[in-house]
C-alpha positions, 0 to 999 in steps of 0.5 A: 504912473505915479507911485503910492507910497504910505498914502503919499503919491510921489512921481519918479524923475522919469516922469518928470523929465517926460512931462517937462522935457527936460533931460535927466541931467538937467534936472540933477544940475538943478538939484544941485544948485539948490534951484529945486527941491532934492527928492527922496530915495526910495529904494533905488529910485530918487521921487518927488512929491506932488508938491515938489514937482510943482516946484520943478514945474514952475522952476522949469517954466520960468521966464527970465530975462535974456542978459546981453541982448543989444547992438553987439547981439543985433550985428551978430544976427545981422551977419555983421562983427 
């Protein structure tokens, strides 16, 4: 459940890493690629906003193009090289 804080809504990264399947230390990999958005600290706890876990969200949800493919990965699926 997200928490309220100031009138603001924020999600803990627990939340976000349930809802994305993603594991913690993905998400702090992304944190600190500057791939999303950092968070806040709340006591103890790192939070998001709503708009930032939109940011995770569609970070997380990307299609990308898979580098590499070809005859070299064909024979490698094929059983052969």
């Amino acid at each position: 459940m997200p928490v309220l804080i100031e009138g603001t809504q924020y999600f803990t990264v627990s939340e976000i890493e349930e809802s994305l399947s993603i594991s913690r230390t993905t998400l702090w990999r992304w944190r600190k690629s500057g791939e999303i958005p950092v968070g806040h600290r709340f006591r103890k706890m790192t939070v998001f906003t709503a708009e930032e876990f939109e940011m995770v969200r569609a970070f997380a949800n990307r299609l990308e193009p898979i580098q590499g493919t070809g005859r070299n990965q064909m024979r490698l699926f094929n059983g052969v090289g």
